[in-house]
LUMGU-829291 format. One record per residue (C-alpha): y, x, z; residue number from 1. Coordinates in steps of 0.1 Angstrom, whole numbers, plus 5000, padded with zeros to 4 digits. Each point is the difference from the previous one (the first is absolute). Example, Ala and Ser with C-alpha at 12.3 -4.5 7.8 and 13.67 -1.06 7.14 Angstrom:
BEGIN
[[4955 5123 5078] 1]
[[5034 5014 4993] 2]
//
This chain:
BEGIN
[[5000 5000 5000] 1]
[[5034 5013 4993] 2]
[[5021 5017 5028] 3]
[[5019 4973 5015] 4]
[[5037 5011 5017] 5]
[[4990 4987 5033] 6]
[[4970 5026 4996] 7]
[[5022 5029 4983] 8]
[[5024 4996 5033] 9]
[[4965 5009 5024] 10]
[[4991 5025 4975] 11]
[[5036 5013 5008] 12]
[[4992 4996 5038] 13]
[[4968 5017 4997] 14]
[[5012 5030 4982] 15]
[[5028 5003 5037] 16]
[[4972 4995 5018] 17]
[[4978 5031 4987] 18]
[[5033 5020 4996] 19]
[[5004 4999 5038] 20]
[[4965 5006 5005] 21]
[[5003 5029 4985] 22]
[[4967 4991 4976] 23]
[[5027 4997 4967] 24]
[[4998 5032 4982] 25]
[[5031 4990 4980] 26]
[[5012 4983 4968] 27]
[[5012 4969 4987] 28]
[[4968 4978 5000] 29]
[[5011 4964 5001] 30]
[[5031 4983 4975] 31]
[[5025 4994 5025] 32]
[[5014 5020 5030] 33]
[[4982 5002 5036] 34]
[[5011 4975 5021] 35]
[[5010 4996 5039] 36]
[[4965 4992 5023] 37]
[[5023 4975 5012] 38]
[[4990 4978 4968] 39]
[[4976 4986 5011] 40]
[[5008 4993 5035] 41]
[[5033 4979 4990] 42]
[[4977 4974 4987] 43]
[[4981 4990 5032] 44]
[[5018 4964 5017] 45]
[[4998 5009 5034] 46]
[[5016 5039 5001] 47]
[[4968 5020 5010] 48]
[[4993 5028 4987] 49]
[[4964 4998 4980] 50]
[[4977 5032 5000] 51]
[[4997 5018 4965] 52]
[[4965 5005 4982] 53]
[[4987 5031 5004] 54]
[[5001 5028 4973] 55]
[[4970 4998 4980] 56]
[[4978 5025 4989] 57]
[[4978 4988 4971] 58]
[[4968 5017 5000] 59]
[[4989 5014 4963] 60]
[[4976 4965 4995] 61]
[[5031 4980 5006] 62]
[[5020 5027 4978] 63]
[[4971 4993 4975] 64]
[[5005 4961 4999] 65]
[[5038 5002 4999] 66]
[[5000 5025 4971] 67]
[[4966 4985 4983] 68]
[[5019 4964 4995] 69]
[[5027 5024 4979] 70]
[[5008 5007 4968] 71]
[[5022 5032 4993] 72]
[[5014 4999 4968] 73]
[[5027 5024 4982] 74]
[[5001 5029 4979] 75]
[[4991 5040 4998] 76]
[[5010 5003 5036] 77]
[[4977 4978 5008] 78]
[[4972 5005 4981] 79]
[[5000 5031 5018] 80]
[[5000 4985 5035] 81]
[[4962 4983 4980] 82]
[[4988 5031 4993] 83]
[[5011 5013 5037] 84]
[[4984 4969 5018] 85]
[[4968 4997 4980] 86]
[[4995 5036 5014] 87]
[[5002 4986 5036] 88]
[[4978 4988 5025] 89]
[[5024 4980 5019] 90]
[[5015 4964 4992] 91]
[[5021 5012 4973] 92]
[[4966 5003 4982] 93]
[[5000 4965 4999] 94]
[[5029 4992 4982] 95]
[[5004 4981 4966] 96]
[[5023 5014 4976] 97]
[[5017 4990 4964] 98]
[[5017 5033 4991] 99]
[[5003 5015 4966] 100]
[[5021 5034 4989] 101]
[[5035 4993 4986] 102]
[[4995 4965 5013] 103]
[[5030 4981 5009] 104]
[[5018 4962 5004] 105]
[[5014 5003 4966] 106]
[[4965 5008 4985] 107]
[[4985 4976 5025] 108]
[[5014 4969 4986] 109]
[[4991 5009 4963] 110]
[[4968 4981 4982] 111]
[[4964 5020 5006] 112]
[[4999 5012 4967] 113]
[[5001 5030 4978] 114]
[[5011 5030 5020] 115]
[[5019 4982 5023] 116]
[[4992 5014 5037] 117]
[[4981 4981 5025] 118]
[[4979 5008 5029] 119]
[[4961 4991 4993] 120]
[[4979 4978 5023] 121]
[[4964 5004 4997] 122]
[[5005 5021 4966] 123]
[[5023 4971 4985] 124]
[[5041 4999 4998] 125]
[[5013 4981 5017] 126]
[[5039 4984 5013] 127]
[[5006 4997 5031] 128]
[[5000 4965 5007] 129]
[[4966 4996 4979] 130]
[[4986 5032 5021] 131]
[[5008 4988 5032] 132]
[[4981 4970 5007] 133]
[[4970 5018 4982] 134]
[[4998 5021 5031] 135]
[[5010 4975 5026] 136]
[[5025 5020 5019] 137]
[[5022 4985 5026] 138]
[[5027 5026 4999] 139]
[[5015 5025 4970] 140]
[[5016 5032 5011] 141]
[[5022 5003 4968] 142]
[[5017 5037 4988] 143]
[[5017 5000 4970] 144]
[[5031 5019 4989] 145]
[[4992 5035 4984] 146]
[[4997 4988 4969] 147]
[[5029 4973 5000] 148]
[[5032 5008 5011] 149]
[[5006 5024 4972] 150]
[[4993 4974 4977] 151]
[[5015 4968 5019] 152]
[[5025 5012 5022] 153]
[[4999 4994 5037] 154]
[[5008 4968 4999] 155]
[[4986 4992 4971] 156]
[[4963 5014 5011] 157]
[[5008 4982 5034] 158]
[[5005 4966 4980] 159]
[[4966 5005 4982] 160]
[[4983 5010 5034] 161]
[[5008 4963 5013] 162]
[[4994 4985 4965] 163]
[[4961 5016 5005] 164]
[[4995 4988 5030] 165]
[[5013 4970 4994] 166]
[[4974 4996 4976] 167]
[[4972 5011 5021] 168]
[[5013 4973 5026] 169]
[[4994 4977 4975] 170]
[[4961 5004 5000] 171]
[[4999 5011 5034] 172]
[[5021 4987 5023] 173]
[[4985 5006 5031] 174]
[[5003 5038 4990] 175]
[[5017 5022 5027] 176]
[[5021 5021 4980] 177]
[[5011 5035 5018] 178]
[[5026 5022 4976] 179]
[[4989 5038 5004] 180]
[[5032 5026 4996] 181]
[[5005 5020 4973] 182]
[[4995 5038 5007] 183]
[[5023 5027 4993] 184]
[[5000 5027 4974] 185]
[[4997 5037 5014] 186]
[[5037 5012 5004] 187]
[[5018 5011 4967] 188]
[[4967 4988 4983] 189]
[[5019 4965 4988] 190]
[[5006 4989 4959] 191]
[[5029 4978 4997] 192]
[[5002 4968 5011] 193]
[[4966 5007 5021] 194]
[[5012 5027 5027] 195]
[[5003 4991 5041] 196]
[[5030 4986 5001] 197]
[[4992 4972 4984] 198]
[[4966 4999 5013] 199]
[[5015 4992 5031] 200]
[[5021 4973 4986] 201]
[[4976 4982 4986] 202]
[[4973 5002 5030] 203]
[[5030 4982 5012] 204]
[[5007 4974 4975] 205]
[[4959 4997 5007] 206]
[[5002 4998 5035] 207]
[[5032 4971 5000] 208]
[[4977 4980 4973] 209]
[[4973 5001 5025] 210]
[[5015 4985 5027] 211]
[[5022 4973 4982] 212]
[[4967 4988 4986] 213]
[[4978 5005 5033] 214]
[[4975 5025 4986] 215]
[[4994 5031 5017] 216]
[[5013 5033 4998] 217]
[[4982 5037 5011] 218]
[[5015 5033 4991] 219]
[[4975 5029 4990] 220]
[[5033 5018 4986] 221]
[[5013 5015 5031] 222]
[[4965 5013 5013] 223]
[[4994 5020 4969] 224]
[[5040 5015 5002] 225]
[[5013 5035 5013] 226]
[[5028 4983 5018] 227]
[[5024 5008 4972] 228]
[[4994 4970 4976] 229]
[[4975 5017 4984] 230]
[[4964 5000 4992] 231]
[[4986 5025 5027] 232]
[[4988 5029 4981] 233]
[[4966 4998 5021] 234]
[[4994 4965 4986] 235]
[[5008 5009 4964] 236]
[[4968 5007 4976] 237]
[[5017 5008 4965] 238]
[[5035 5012 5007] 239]
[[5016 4965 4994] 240]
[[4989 4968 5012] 241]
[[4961 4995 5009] 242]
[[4984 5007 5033] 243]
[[4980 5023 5018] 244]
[[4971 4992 5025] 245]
[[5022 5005 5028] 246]
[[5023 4977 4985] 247]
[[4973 4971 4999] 248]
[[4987 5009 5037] 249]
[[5039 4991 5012] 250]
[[4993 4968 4982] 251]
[[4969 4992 5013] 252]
[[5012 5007 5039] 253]
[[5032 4979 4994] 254]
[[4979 4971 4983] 255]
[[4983 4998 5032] 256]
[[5033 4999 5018] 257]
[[5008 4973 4980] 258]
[[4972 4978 5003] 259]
[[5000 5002 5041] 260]
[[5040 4990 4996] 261]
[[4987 4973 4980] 262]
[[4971 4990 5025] 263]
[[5029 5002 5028] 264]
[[5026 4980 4982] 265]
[[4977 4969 4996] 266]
[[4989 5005 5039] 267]
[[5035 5000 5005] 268]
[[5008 4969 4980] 269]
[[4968 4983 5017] 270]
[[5013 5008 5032] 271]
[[5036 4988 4994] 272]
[[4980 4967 4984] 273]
[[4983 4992 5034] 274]
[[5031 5007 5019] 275]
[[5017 4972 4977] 276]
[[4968 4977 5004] 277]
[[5002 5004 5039] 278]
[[5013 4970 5018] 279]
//
């Protein structure tokens, strides 16, 4: 089911929550800003203070179910992160992916024919929205502009990142949808309109689009940077763009970040529902 606001704004609370608790590694993960604990205690009628969940610690079977219900979908980048996890023993192993080299929303929208590029599903090419249901995923972790922004703009390749989605809605519409940041280009490394400076504005653009539209928002950029705005020469593979192991490890440690901040933010919203209910 799609991110609702009320959800987003425990997700927000969740992220404080772990930040104080010191088990936040850092990062933007979520598509809005972290939020006073007090949120949730200004809802209860009769001014006590209600006791917050727990931080949760998902063990690698629940990591396994979170991650097996999704579908990670994107281009080069991520067809890397396939290649990583299918190497893996834990619950990134499980993942589904749609990922295809030089893939992007522009290509993704176009007719599966000729040389068009789309990922394959089962050894057959596929769109998205056609793929999708074929694997039965609840949730999409989308990445997609490497190969767009040069060709789009940023606002352009923004507008055709909510025109795909849009469109996958259409046959899914209980899909969670969770936007993945863009990562950076090692320093000096940029071509034109594709350097970090815009990089950064459009994981921007991306991460305002999630939250006016309730979807989810995680960002693998900053994990994978020296600090600088910069791909971190460590997590570099080819002197440009694509990443390294070490790179994809980050990933996999923040994922799991991300899906106990999820696991808390509906505990959260749970226990601020049964506050509510109380008489």
């Amino acid at each position: 089911m799609k991110k609702s606001k009320k959800l987003r704004k425990f997700m927000c609370i969740a992220v404080t929550l772990m930040i104080s608790l010191g088990d936040f590694p850092g990062g933007t993960v979520y598509a809005a800003q972290a939020q006073p604990l007090t949120e949730l205690t200004d809802q209860q009628p009769d001014g006590t203070t209600a006791e917050l969940p727990a931080v949760p610690v998902l063990t690698d079977e629940e990591l396994r179910d979170y991650y097996g219900d999704s579908v990670f979908i994107g281009d080069s980048i991520m067809l890397g992160f396939r290649n990583y996890s299918a190497k893996q023993e834990t619950y990134v192993h499980d993942i589904q992916f749609l990922a295809a080299g030089s893939y992007g929303v522009n290509n993704a929208l176009k007719p599966v024919k000729g040389d068009n590029v789309h990922p394959k599903y089962k050894g057959k090419k596929y769109q998205l929205w056609d793929a999708i249901p074929l694997i039965g995923s609840k949730r999409a972790f989308i990445m997609f502009g490497m190969n767009d922004i040069a060709i789009l703009g940023l606002e352009g390749a923004r507008d055709k990142y909510k025109e795909l989605i849009d469109k996958i809605l259409e046959t899914s519409p209980d899909l969670e949808i969770h936007i993945i940041s863009m990562t950076y280009t090692l320093e000096g490394k940029g071509k034109k309109v594709l350097n970090n400076t815009n990089i950064a504005e459009y994981n921007t653009l991306l991460q305002e689009m999630a939250e006016e539209n309730g979807w989810a928002y995680i960002d693998l950029c900053t994990i994978t940077s020296d600090g600088e705005g910069n791909l971190a020469e460590n997590c570099c593979s080819d002197g440009f763009v694509h990443l390294t192991k070490t790179a994809y490890t980050l990933w996999e440690a923040q994922l799991i970040v991300y899906a106990n901040a999820v696991k808390l933010a509906e505990d959260i919203e749970a226990a601020g529902e049964e506050v509510i209910a109380q008489p």
